[in-house]
N, C-alpha and C positions, 0 to 999 in steps of 0.2 A: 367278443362272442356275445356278451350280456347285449350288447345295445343292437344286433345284427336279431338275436334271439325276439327281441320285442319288434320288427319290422313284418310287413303282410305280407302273406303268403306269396302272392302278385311280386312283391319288392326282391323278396329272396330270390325269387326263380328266375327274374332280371339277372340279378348280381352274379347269379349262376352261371348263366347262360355266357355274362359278360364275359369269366374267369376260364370255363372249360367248355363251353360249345358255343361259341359267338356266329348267332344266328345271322347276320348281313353278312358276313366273309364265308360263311360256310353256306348260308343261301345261294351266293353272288357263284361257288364253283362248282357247286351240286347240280345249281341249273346248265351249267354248259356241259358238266359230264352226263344228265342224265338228257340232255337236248342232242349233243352229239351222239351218244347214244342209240337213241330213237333216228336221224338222221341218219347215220350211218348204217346202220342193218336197213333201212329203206331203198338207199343208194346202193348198198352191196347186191340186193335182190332185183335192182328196176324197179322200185317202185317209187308213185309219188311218198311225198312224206303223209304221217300220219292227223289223225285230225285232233285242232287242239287240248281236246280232255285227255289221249294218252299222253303229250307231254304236261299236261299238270298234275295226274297221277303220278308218272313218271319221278317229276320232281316234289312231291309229298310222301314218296316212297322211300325215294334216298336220303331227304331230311330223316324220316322216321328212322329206317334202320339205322346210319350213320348215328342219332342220340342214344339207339339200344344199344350201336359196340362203345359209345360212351359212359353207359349206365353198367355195361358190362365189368368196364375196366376198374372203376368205382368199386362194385366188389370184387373183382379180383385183387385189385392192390391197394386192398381198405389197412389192412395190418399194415402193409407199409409204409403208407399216408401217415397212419396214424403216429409211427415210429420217428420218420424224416422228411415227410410234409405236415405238419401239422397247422401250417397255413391253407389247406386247401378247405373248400367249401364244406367238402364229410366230416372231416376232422376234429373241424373247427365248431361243427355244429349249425352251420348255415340251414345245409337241408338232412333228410336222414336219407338212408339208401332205403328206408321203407315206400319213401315217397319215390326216390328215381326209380322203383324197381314197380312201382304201380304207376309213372308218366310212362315205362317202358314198354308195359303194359296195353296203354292205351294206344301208344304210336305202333304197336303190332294190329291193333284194330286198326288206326287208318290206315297199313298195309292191306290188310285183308278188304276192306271193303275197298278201296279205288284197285286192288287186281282184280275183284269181282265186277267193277264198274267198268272194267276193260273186256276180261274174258276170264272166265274161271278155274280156265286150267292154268293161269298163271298161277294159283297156289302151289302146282307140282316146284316150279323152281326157285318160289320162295321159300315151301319148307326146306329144299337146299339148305339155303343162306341161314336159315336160323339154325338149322343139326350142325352146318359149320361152324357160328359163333357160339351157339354151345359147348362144341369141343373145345372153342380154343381161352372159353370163358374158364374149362377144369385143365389148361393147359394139358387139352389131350390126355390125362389121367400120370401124364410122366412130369411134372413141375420143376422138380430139381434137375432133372435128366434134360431136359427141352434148356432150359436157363444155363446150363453149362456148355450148351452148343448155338452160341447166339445166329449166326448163320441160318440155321436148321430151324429155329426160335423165328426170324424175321421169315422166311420165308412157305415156313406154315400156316404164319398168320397172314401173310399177305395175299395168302390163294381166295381169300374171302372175295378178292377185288372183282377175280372174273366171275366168277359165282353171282355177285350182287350185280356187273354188268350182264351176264347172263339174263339173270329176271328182267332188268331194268328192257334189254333189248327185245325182249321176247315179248313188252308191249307192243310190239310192232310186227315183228315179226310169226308169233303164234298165231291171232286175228287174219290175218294176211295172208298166210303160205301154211302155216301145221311146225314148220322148220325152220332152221336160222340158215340163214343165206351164205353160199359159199363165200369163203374167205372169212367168214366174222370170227373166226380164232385168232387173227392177227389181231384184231382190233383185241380181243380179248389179251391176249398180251400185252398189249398197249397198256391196258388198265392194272393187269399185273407188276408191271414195274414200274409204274408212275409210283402204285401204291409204295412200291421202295423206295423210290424218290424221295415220296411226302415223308414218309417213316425215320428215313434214315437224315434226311435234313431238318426234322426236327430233334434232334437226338444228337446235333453236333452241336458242340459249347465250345467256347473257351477256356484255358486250364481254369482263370480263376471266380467262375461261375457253376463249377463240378461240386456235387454236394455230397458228403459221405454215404453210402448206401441208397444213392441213387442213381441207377445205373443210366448209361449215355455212352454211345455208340465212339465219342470221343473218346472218353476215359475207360473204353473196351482197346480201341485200338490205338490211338493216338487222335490227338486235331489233322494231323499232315494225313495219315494213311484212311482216316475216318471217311475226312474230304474227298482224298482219291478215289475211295468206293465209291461216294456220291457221285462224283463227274460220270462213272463208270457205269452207275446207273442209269443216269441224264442222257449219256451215251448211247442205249442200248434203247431207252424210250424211243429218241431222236430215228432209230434205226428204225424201230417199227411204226412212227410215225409213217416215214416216209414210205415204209410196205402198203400200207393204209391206203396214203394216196393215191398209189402207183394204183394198187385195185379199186380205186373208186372213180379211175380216169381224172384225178385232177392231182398228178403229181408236181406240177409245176410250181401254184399257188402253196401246196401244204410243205413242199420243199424249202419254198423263200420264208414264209410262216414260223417254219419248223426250225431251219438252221438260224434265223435271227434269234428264237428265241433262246435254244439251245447253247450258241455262244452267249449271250447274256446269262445266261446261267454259270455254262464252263468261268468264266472271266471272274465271276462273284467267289466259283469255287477256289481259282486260283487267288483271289483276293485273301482269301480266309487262310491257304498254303502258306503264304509269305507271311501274313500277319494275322494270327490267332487273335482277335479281340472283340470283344463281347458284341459289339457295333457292327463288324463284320459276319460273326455268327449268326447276329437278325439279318440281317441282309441274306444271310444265305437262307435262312428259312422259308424270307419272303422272294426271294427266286424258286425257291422247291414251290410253292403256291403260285406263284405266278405261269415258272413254266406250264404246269400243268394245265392250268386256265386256258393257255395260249393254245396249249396240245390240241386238247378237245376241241375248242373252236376253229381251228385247223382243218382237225379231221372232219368236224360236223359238218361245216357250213362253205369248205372251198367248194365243194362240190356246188352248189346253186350261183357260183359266182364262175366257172367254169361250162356251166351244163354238162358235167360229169354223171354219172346215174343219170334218173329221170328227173 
């Protein structure tokens, strides 16, 4: 702590970045979810795609809020950090939550100014997304009640997902039309349970990586029955992937796309079933991230390789 304490400001926020928001792996899937995105409600309505500055707002939008529910989570589970993480960056004394809570700050101004630099009424669907993360930053006002109903817990917070694609798509779609294009609920789904996908594949361990008082989806239900909800997940993405397609006329490409990747996913899960081990657990994580990468790009971009939409 002492010799991290004397490092630049500049240097901590690296180290940061390194440990709880790693900006090239989260840049490299932000951009295809927030590019599919914009493609997809294009393609849903006929339209060509949109011009390059909504997708670089786009993707400077979903960087930002994605760092706010990460600055979120910092204080929500600072007591507990401090309790049975005591390695992590807050804890430790890296940076303060004064300072994430004024970077959080500012990346709400870069929201606010690139929805203005699109169209202005995107603020209506951004305030959404932050009255959501709000809520679920005071765990909805019920914290013991929500935490003893994990189910109920994941999937409160994962309704953030279509909400943030909501804004994200309505760069395109608001400008365009006033309204989001028939079908774009499914896509919205999409995004809903990937986000369970990501959530719940990071959250499976192996028994002897489980750390006392820190909860994990494994040590909730088992490694074996953890897994199977995940496949189960991965399953239901895969299903609405392929609705996706089907309404964007290029079901054929997002189906081959979709089922390869989807079996590589399944396979990793069943890898983890048979044999619980640490090695196997990253692999399933880095399948939860990958599927999804593959998802989105799927959805976004079969269509131009098709001439599905316009």
């Amino acid at each position: 702590m002492s010799a991290e304490a004397g490092l630049s400001l500049a240097r901590r926020l690296w180290i940061y970045q390194a440990e709880r928001f790693p900006l090239v792996k989260s840049g490299i899937l932000l951009a295809a979810f927030s590019a599919a995105s914009l493609s997809v409600s294009a393609h849903l309505g006929g339209r060509s795609a949109p011009g390059i500055w909504a997708y670089l707002a786009a993707w400077l939008c979903m960087i930002a809020i994605f760092f706010q529910m990460r600055v979120c989570d910092e204080f929500k589970d600072h007591e507990e950090d401090s309790r049975f993480r005591p390695e992590r960056p807050v804890p430790r004394g890296l940076v303060t939550l004064g300072l994430l809570r004024n970077l959080g700050l500012g990346a709400g101004a870069v929201m606010i100014a690139a929805s203005l630099g699109v169209d202005g009424r995107l603020l209506g669907p951004l305030a959404l997304v932050w009255v959501w993360l709000a809520l679920m930053t005071a765990e909805f006002g019920a914290p013991a009640w929500l935490k003893a109903r994990p189910i109920l817990y994941l999937l409160s917070h994962m309704l953030i997902m279509p909400l943030i694609d909501l804004f994200v798509t309505a760069m395109e779609w608001l400008p365009a039309a006033g309204r989001p294009p028939a079908g774009l609920g499914g896509f919205l789904a999409l995004s809903f349970v990937n986000g369970c996908v990501l959530e719940i594949g990071r959250k499976i361990w192996a028994p002897q990586s489980e750390r006392p008082g820190v909860e994990s989806y494994s040590g909730l239900w088992g490694p074996q029955r953890a897994t199977r909800i995940w496949m189960g997940a991965v399953t239901l993405a895969w299903a609405a992937l392929l609705w996706v397609g089907w309404a964007m006329g290029s079901f054929g490409v997002v189906a081959l796309i979709g089922t390869a990747s989807a079996l590589a996913a399944l396979m990793a899960g069943l890898g983890f079933v048979n044999s619980a081990t640490p090695e196997r657990a990253k692999r399933l994580d880095l399948m939860a991230g990958l599927w999804v990468l593959l998802c989105y790009a799927a959805a976004g971009f079969a269509p131009f390789l098709t001439g599905g939409g316009s």
